[in-house]
C-alpha positions as CSV (number, residue, x, y, z in Angstrom):
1,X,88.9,101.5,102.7
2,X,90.1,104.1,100.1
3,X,90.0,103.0,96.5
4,X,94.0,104.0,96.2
5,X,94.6,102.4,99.7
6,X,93.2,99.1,98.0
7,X,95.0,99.1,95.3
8,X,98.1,99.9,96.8
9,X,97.8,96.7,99.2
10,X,96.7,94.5,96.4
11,X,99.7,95.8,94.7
12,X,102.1,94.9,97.7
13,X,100.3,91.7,97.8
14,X,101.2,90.9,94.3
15,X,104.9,91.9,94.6
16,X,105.4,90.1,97.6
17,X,104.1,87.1,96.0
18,X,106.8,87.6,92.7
19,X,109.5,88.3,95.1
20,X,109.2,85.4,97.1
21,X,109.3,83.2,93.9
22,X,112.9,84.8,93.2
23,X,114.1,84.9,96.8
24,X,112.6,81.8,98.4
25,X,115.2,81.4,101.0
26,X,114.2,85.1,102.5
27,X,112.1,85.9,105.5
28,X,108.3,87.1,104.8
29,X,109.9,90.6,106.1
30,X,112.7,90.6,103.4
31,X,110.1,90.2,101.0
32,X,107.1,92.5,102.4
33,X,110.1,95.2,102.3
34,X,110.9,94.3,98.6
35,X,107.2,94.7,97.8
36,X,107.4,98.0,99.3
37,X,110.1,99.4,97.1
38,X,107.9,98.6,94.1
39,X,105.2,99.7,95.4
40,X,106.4,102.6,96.4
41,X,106.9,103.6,93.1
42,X,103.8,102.5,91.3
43,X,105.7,99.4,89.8
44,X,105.0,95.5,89.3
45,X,107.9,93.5,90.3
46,X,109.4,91.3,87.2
47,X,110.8,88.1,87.6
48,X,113.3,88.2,85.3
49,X,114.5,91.6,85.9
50,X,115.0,90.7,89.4
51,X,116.7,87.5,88.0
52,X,119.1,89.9,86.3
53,X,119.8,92.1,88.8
54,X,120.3,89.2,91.0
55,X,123.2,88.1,88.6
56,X,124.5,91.8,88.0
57,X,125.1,92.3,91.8
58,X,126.9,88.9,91.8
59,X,129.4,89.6,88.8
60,X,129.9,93.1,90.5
61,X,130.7,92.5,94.2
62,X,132.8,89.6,95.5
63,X,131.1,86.7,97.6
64,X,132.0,87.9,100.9
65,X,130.8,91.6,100.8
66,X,128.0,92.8,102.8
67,X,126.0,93.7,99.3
68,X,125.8,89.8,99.2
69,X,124.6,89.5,102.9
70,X,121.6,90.0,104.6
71,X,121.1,93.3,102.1
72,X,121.2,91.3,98.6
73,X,117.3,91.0,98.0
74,X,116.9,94.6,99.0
75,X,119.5,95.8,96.9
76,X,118.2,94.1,93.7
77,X,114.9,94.9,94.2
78,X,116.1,98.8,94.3
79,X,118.1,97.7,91.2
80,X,115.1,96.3,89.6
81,X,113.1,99.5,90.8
82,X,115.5,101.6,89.2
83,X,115.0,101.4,85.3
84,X,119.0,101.5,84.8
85,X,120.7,98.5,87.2
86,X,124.2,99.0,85.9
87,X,124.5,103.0,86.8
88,X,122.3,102.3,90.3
89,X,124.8,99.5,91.4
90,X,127.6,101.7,90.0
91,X,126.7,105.1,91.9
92,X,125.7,102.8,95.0
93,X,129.1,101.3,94.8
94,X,130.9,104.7,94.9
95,X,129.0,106.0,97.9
96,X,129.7,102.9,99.6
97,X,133.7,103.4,99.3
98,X,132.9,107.5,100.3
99,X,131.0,105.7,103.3
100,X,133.9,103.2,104.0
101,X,136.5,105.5,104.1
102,X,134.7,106.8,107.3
103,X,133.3,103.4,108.9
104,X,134.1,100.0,109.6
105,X,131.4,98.1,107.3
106,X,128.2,96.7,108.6
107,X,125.6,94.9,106.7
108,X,123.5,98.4,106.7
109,X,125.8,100.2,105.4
110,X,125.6,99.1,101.9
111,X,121.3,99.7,102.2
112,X,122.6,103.3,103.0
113,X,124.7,103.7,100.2
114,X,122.4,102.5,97.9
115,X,119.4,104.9,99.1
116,X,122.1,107.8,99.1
117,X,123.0,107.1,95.3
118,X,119.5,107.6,94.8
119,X,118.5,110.4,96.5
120,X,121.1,112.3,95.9
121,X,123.3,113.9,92.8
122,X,126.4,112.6,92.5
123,X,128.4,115.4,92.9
124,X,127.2,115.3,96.6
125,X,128.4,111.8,97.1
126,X,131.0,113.1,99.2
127,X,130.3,115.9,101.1
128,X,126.7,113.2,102.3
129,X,129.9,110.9,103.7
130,X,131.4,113.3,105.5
131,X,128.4,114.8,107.1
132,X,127.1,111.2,108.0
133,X,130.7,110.9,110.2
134,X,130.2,114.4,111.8
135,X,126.3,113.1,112.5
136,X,127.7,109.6,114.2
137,X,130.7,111.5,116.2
138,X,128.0,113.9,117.6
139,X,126.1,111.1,118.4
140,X,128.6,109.1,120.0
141,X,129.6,111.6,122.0
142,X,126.1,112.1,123.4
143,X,125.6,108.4,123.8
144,X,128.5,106.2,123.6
145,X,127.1,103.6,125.2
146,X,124.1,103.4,123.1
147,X,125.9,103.9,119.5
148,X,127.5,101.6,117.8
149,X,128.5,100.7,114.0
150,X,124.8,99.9,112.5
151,X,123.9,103.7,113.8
152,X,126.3,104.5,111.1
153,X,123.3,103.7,108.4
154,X,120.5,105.8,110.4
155,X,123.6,108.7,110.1
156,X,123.5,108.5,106.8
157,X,119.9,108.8,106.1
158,X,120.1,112.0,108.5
159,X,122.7,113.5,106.4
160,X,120.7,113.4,103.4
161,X,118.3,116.0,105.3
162,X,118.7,119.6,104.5
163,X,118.8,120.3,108.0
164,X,122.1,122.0,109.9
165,X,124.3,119.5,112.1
């Protein structure tokens, strides 16, 4: 095995084992996905700043909404990722009323807001909503059967591609 490779599967090792100390409740997947945000970028997880970011998304969002559901550990651990919490939860929050606007809500579609806010600049918050609805109606149209509101995230992603509809 590659010397990187190693160290980048010790490294998920490690962050999989501090996650699951913050977010015992979660499934081994929850947490192997956690790991790989961090890892992803090169980063240890932190306790505490998970901790935070833990409390942060609970003083932002109300008890029932899907940023509190299934997504919660994912979403902190991006918060955690992130170096600056507040303004990730902030722009994450905005594109998730953009994406609402066009969809009923699902318990993706907060995940999806969250990776548009950041991979994209903010000023094209809006236009990545609309283009995730024209993405979903041409997919739905093709499929109606098969598509259904989680499709809505996978839309989303797709609309942060350069490529024409």
């Amino acid at each position: 095995m590659k010397a990187q490779t190693r160290r980048n599967c010790e490294q998920l090792i490690e962050n999989r084992d501090r996650i699951k100390s913050v977010f015992s409740w979660d499934g081994g997947l929850l947490h192997l996905a956690c790991a790989g945000i961090f890892t992803a970028k090169g980063r240890t997880a932190d306790e505490s700043v998970l901790e935070d970011c833990k409390s942060l998304l609970k003083q932002k969002v109300g008890v029932f909404s899907n940023f509190r559901s299934t997504a919660r550990s994912p979403i902190t651990a991006m918060l955690a990722a992130s170096g600056n919490p507040e303004q990730t939860l902030e722009d994450g929050l905005m594109v998730y009323q953009l994406l609402r606007k066009e969809f009923w809500t699902s318990t993706y579609l907060p995940l999806a807001a969250m990776i548009i806010a950041q991979m994209a600049r903010p000023s094209q918050y809006e236009e990545i909503a609309l283009r995730t609805r024209t993405i979903y109606d041409r997919m739905k149209k093709e499929h109606p059967f098969l598509t259904s509101g989680e499709d809505s995230a996978f839309c989303a992603l797709m609309a942060l591609s350069e490529k024409e509809n």
